[in-house]
C-alpha positions in Angstrom: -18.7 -11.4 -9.2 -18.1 -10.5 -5.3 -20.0 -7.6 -4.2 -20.7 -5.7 -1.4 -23.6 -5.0 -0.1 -24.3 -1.8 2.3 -27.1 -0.3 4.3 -27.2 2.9 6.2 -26.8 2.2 9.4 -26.5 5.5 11.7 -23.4 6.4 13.4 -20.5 3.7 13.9 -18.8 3.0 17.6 -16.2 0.5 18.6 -12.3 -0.6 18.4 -10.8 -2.4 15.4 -7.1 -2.9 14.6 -5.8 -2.1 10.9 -3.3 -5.6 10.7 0.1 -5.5 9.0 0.5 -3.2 6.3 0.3 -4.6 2.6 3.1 -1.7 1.5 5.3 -3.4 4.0 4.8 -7.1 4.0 5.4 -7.7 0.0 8.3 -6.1 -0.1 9.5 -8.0 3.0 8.3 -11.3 1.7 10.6 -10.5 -1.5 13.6 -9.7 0.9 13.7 -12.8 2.3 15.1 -14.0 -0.9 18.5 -12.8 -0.2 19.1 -15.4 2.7 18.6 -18.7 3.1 16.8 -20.5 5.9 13.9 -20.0 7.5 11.9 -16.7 7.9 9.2 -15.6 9.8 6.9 -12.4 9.2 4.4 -11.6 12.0 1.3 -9.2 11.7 0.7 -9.9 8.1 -2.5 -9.4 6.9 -4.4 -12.6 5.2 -5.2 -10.9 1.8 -5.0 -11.8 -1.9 -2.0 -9.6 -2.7 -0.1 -11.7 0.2 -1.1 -14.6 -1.4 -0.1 -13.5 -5.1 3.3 -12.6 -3.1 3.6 -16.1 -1.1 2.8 -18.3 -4.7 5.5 -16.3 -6.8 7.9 -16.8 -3.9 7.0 -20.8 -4.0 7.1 -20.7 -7.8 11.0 -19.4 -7.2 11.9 -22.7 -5.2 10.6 -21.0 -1.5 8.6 -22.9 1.0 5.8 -20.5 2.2 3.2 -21.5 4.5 0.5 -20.1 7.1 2.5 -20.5 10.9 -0.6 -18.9 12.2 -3.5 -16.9 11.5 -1.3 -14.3 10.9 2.7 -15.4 10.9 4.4 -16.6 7.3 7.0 -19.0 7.8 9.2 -18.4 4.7 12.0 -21.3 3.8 14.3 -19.9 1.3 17.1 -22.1 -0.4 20.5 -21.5 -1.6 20.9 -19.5 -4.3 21.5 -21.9 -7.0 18.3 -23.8 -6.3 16.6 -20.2 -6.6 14.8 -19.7 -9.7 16.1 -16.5 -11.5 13.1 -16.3 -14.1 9.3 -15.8 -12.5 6.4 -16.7 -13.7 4.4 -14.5 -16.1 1.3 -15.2 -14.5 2.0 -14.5 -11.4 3.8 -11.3 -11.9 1.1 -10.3 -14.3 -1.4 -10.1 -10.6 0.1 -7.2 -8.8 2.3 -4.4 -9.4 4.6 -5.2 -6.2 6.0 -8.4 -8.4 8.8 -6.0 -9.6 10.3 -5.7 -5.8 11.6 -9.6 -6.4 14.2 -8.0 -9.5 16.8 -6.2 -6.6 16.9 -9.4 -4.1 16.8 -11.8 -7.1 19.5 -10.1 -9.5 21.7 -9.6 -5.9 21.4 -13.2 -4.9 21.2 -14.8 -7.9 23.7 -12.8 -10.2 21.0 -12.6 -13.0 16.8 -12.8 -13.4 13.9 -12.4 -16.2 10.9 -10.5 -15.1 7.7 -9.4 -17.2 6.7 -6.4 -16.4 4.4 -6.4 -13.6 0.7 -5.7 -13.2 -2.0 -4.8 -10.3 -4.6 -1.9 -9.5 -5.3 0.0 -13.2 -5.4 3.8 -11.7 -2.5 5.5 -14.2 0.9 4.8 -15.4 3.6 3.4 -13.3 7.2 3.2 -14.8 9.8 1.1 -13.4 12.7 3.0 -15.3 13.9 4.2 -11.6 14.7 0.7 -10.5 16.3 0.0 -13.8 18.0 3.0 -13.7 19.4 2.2 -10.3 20.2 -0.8 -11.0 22.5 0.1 -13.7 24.5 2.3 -11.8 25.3 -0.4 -9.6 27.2 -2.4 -12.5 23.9 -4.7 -13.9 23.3 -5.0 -17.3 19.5 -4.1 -17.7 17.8 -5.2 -21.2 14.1 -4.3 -21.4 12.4 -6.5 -24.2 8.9 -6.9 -25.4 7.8 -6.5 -21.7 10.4 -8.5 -19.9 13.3 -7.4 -18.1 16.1 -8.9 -17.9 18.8 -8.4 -15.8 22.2 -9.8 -15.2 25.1 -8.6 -12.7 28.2 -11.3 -11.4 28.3 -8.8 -8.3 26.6 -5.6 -7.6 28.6 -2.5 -6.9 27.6 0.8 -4.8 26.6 3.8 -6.2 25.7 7.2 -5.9 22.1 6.9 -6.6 20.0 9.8 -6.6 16.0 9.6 -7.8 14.1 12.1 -9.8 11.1 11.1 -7.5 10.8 9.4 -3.9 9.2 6.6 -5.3 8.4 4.3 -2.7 8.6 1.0 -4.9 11.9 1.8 -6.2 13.5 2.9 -3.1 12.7 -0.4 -1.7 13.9 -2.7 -4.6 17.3 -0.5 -4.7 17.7 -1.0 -0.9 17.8 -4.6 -1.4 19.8 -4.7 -4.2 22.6 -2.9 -2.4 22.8 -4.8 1.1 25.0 -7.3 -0.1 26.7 -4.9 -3.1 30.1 -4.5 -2.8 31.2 -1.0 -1.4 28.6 1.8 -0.2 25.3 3.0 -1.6 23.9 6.3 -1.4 20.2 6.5 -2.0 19.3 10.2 -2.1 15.7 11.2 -2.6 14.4 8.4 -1.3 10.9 7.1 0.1 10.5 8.3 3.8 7.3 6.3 4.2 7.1 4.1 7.3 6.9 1.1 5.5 10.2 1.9 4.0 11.6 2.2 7.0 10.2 -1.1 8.5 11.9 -3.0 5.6 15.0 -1.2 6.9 14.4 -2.3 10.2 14.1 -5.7 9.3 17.0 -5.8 6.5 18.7 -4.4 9.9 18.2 -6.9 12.0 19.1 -9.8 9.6 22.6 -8.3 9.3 22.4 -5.3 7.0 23.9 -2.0 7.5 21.3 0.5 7.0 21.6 4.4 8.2 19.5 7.3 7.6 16.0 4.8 8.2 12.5 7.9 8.1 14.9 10.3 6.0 15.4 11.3 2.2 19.3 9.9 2.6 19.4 6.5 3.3 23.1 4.8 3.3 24.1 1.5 2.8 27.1 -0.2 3.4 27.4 -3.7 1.5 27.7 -7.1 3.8 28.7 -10.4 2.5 25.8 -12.4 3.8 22.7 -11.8 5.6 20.8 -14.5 7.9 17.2 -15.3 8.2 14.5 -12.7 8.9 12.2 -12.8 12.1 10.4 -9.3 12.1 6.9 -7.9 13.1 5.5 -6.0 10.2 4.3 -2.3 10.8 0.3 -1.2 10.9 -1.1 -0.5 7.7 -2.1 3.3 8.1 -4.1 3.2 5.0 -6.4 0.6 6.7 -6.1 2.5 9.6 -7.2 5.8 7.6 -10.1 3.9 6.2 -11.8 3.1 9.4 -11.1 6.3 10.8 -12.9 7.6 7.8 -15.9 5.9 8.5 -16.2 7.6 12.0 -15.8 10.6 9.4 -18.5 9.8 7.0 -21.6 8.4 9.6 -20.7 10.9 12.3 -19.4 8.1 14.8 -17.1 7.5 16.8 -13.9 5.0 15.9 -10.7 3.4 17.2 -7.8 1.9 15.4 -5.8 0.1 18.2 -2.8 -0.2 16.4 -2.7 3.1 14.4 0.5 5.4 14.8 -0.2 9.2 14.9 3.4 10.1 14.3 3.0 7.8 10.9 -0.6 10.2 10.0 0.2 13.3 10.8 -0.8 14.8 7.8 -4.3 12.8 7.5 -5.1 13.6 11.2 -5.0 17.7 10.4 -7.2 16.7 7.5 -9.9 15.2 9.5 -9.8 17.9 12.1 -9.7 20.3 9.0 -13.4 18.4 8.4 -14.7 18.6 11.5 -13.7 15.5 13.4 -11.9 15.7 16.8 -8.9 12.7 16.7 -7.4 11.6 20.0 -4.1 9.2 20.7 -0.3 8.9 20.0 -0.5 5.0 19.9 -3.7 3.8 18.9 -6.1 6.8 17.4 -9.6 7.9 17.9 -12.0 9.8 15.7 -14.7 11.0 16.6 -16.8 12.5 13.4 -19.1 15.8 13.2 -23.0 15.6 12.4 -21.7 16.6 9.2 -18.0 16.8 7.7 -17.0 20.6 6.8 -15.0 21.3 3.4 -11.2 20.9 3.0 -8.8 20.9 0.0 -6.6 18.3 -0.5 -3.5 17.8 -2.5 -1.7 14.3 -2.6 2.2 14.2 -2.0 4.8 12.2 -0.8 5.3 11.0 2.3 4.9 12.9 5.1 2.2 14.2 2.5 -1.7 13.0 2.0 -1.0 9.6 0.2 -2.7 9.1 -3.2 -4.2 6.1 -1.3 -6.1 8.4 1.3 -7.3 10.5 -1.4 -10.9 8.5 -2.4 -11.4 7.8 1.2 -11.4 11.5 1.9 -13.4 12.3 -1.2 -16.0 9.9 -0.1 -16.3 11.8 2.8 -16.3 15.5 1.3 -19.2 14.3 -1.1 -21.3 14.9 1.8 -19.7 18.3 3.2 -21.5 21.6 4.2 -19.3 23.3 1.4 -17.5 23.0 -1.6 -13.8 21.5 -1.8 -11.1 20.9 -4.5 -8.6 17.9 -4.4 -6.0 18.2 -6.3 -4.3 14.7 -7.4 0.0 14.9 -8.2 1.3 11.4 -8.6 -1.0 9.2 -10.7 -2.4 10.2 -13.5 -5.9 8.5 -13.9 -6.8 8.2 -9.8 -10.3 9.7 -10.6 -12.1 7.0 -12.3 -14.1 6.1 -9.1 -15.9 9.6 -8.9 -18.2 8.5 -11.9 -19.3 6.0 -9.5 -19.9 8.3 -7.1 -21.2 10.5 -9.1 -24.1 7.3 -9.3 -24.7 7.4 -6.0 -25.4 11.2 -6.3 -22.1 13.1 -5.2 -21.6 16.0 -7.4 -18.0 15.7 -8.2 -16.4 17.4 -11.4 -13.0 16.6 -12.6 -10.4 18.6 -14.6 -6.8 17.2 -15.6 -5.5 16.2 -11.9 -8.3 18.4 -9.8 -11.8 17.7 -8.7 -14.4 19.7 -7.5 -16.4 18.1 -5.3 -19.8 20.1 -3.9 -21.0 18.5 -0.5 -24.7 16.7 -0.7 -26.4 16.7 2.2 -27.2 12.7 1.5 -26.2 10.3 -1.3 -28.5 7.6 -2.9 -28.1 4.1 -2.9 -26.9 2.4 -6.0 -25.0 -0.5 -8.3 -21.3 0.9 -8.5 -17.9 -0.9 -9.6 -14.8 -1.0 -7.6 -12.0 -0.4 -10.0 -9.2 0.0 -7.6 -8.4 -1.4 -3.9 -8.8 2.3 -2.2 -11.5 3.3 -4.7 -13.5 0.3 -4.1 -13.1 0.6 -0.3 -14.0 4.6 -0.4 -17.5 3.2 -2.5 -18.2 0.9 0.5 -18.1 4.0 3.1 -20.2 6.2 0.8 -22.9 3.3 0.8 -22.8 3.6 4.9 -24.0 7.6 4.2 -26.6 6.6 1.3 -30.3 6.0 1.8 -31.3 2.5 0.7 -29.0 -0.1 -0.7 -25.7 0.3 -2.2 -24.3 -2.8 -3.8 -20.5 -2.1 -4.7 -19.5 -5.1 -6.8 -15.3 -5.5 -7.7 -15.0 -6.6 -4.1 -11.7 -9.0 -5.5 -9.8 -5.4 -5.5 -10.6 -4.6 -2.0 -9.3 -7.9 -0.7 -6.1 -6.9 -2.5 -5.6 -4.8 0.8 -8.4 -5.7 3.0 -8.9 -8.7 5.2 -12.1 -8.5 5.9 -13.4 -4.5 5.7 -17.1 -6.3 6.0 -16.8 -8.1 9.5 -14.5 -5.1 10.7 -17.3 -2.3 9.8 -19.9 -4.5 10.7 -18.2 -4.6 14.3 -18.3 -0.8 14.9 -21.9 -0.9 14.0 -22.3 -0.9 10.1 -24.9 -3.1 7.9 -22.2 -4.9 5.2 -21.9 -8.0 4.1 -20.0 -9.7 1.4 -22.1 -11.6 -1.5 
């Protein structure tokens, strides 16, 4: 099993860059689908969820393959040489698989999907996509977990969803470029990485309005053309290394992090104690030792869910007490038990946990059982006497390209086994 293995190492210094964001780039790998030629992604990060992505897209009938260290060239065929029915296998390794059913069912008139798997931190329903997708004229048959969907021509619609959810709002976007008439998405995602997929469904001929709000309006085209598009900093890597200038009392920059994209997350670690510089490119420097703050998880412009074990990593060794308050997955708590091993004192009740500042954890054998959670247990190590060996690494290269070599360039003892 992959592990990590993590020393204390004192207080971390130096620049890193967070890389293409993994909430962007899968969802623009599956819009590619709806042109064919040749596309090009830059900035995208070289993990195991971009692969998953990359070998579902081959198993369609794509040609995907490494232009650079970091560009994807992307050759997508016409669409009756396009698989409508994916792999089982594949979809079955990450929850992002579903995004393929809008570009699919729009290019291909029909497609059969399993439903899809990933990270195991609560449940996920999909019934907004189908739901959208139903409004806009498909016939949507759910079946012993498979979908299947089929739809001669997508129509707009008048969609409006009961949450923002970011997945959905992506996969209905898709769907209705090339729907005939206009869609209104009300409700919808206002993450950045929503709006990047705009940007780039813009530029390859779509006709997108509304991109950062709740209203986003789309006005069906016949035919889109070939993507070339630089994919937006992940601000959940970003927040990660900025959290480990939180947790060792150092001092860290993310070159390519966007304030205007973390807004809420910087007032959060100035809440703590930390002092955060830059517009373009941030800087944190952390206290001698992080203050309380309570947290609640929201939507977007909200603290992300994905934030949230970072920052209770880093509140397990406050001068205080603090609550964190969890609203939009059930079952985002499992990792505290392993921090709880390590010797935070963190209590949990229905979607709140108490969590009463240590002045130093222990080092210890603990489990990674999500991508965030697993990364949050490697910081905690970096503010732990002795050795902490956090094994489940194969999550945290779902969204991390290297988190070792970066941390052990500020400074940090880490190393991958």
């Amino acid at each position: 099993m992959a592990r990590f293995l993590v020393q204390p190492s004192g207080p971390l210094s130096g620049t890193v860059a967070a890389g293409g964001a993994k909430n962007a780039v899968l969802k623009q790998m599956a819009a590619c689908l709806l042109a064919e030629g040749m596309h090009r992604l830059r900035n995208v990060p070289r993990i195991t969820d971009v692969e998953a992505m990359a070998a579902l897209l081959g198993a369609l009938g794509c040609r995907v393959h490494w232009a650079d260290d970091h560009e994807l060239s992307i050759g997508v065929p016409a669409a009756a040489s396009i698989a409508s029915e994916a792999p089982v296998a594949l979809v079955e390794q990450m929850r992002a698989s579903i995004v393929v059913l809008g570009p699919l069912l729009a290019r291909c008139g029909s497609v059969a999907l399993s439903l899809p798997g990933g990270d195991d931190f609560g449940s996920r329903p999909v019934n907004f996509h189908l739901e959208g997708l139903t409004a806009m004229g498909a016939d949507v048959r759910v079946h012993r977990g498979r979908i299947e969907a089929t739809a001669p021509r997508l129509r707009g619609a008048r969609l409006t969803l009961e949450y923002p959810s970011h997945t959905a709002t992506d996969n209905l976007l898709m769907a209705a470029v090339t729907a005939e008439g206009t869609t209104v998405i009300d409700n919808a995602a206002r993450e950045p990485e929503v709006e990047d997929l705009a940007v780039m469904l813009n530029a390859m001929g779509a006709s997108i309005t509304g991109l950062g709000t709740s209203r986003l309006v789309v006005e069906g085209v016949g035919e889109l053309r070939p993507a070339d598009h630089t994919v937006v900093a992940d601000r959940v890597v970003a927040a990660t290394y900025l959290a480990a200038a939180a947790i060792t009392g150092g001092e860290v920059s993310v070159e390519d992090a966007r304030r205007e994209h973390m807004e809420t997350l910087v007032r959060k670690l100035e809440r703590i104690g930390c002092e955060v510089t830059g517009e373009v490119g941030l800087t944190a420097k952390g206290p001698s030792r992080p203050g309380p703050c309570d947290i609640q998880t929201l939507p977007y412009p909200g603290v992300a869910t994905d934030y949230k074990p970072l920052l209770v990593a880093v509140l397990s060794i406050a001068d205080g007490t603090s609550i964190v308050t969890e609203n939009l997955f059930d079952g985002r708590f499992r990792y505290v038990d392993e921090l709880g091993r390590l010797g935070a004192q963190v209590t949990t009740e229905g979607h709140h946990a108490v969590i009463r500042g240590v002045e130093r954890l222990v080092g210890a054998r603990v489990r990674a059982t999500d991508v965030r959670a697993g990364a949050a247990l490697v910081l905690a190590g970096l503010a732990a006497e002795g050795e902490t060996e956090v094994t489940g690494a194969e999550h945290v290269e779902r969204g991390y390209e290297d988190l070792a070599g970066a941390l052990r360039s500020l400074g940090a003892d880490v190393v991958r086994a």
